[in-house]
C-alpha positions as a printed Julia matrix, in Angstrom:
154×3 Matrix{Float64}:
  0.0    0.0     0.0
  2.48   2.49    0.77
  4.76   1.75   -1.98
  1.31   2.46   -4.78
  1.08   5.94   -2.05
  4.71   7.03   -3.16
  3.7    6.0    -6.98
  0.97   8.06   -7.19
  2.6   10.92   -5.68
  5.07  10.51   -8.36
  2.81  10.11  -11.06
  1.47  13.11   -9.81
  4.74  15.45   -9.77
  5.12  14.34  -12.98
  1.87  15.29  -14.22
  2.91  18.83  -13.79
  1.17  19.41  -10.99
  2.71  21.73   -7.53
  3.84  20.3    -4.79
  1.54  20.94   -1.26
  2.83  23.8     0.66
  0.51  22.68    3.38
  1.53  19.29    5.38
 -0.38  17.75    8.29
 -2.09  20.23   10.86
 -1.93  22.81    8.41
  1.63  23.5     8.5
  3.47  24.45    5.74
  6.25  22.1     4.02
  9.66  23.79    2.42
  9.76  23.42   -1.35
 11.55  21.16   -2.69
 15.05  22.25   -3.93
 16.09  21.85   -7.76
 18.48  22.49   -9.87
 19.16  25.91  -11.08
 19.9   24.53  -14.72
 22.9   25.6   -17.24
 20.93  28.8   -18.68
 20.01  31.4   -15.48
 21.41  34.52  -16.05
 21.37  37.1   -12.77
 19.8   40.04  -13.53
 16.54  39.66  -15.15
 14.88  42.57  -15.67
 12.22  43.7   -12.97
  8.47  42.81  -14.91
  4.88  41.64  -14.47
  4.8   40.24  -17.93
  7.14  37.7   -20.03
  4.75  37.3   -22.66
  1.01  36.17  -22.63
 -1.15  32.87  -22.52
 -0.33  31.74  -19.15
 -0.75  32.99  -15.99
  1.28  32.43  -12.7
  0.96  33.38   -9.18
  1.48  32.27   -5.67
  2.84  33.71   -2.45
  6.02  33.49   -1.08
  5.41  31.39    2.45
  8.55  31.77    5.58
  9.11  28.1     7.61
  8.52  27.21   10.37
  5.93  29.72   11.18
  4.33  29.56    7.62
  3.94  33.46    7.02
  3.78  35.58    3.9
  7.22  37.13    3.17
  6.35  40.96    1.69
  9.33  42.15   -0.48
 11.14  38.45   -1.24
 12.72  38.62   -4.63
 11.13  36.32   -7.16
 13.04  35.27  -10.08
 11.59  33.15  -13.48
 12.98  31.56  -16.77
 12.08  29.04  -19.18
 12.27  28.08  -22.64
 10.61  29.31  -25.51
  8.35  27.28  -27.93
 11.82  26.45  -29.71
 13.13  25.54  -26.32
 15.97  28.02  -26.42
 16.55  30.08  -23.09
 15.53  33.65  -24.2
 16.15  37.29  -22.11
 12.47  38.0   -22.85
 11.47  35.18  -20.77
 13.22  36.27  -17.76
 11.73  37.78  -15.24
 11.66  39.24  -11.5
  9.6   41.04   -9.26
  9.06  42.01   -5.59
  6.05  40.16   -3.4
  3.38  42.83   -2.6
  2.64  43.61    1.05
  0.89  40.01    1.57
  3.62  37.8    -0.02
  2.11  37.65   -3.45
  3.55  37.42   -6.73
  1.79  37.03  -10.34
  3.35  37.15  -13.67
  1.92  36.42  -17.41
  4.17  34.62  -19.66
  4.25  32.43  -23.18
  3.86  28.69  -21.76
  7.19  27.29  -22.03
  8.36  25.39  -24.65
  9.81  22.23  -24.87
 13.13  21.49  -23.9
 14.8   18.36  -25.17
 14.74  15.56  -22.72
 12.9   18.01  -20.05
  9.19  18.17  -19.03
  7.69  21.98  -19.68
  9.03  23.85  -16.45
  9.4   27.01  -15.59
 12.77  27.89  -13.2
 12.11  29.66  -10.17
 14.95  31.62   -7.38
 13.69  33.43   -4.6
 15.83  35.32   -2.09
 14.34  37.06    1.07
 15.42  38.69    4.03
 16.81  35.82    6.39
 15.71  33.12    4.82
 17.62  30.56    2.71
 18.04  31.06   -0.93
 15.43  28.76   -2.64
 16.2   27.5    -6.6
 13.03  25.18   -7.95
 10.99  24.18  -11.02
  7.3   24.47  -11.91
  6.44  21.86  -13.85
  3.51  21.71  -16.18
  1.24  18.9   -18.28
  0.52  21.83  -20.84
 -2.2   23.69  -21.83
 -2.99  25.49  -18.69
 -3.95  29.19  -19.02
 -2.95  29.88  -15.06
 -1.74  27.89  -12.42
 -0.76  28.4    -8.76
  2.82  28.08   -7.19
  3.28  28.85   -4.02
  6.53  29.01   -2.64
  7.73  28.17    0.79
 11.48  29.07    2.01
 12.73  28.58    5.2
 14.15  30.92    7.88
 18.12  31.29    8.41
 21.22  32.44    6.31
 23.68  30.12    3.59
């Protein structure tokens, strides 16, 4: 039983679909590092738009104590529909007063061997650096990623 548990979880991260942010009792769960990839580039330009036909947006979260995280630095890139890393699809922005962020971008393309995914970095205020991927079934027109970081410096 537990081992079809862990299968369907898997099945389901593959899908494309975000990891919980809540755990049990309501408490919130870190996300889940990943690789920051061969193609960031520091510096993308501060924006609320990448492009159009998909929307994104979620709230940066602190751990332990599972509170929104106003002014945490959001970072996103992915590939375009030829699946080459562009500078028009990078972005960053600030979270607003209540820890949200929300971007429109071009769904990302496909990259060879990869599922769609869009890179995410997000730096705040004494909390750990966080690098992770969003990763998507395609076809969405908005999705939800909320993004949990925990508390203390690298």
């Amino acid at each position: 039983m537990r081992y079809a548990a862990i299968a369907c979880l898997f099945a389901l991260i593959q899908a494309g679909l975000p990891g919980p942010v809540r755990g049990e009792a309501g408490k919130c769960v870190p996300t889940e590092e990943e690789a920051e990839g061969p193609f960031y580039k520091p510096g993308a330009p501060e924006r609320l738009s990448s492009g159009s036909g998909l929307a994104v947006s979620g709230d940066v979260i602190s751990y332990p104590d599972c509170r929104p995280i106003s002014g945490a630095r959001v970072e996103w890139w992915h590939a375009d529909r030829s699946g080459r890393y562009v500078d028009s699809l990078r972005g960053t922005q600030k979270t607003g007063a209540k820890g949200g962020y929300e971007f429109t971008t071009l769904p990302p393309g496909v990259y060879p061997g990869r599922p769609l995914h869009i890179h995410f970095k997000v730096s705040a205020p004494g909390h750990k650096p966080l690098t992770t991927q969003l990763y998507l079934r395609g076809g969405e027109k908005a999705i939800r990623f909320d993004l949990v970081v925990e508390a203390g410096q690298r």
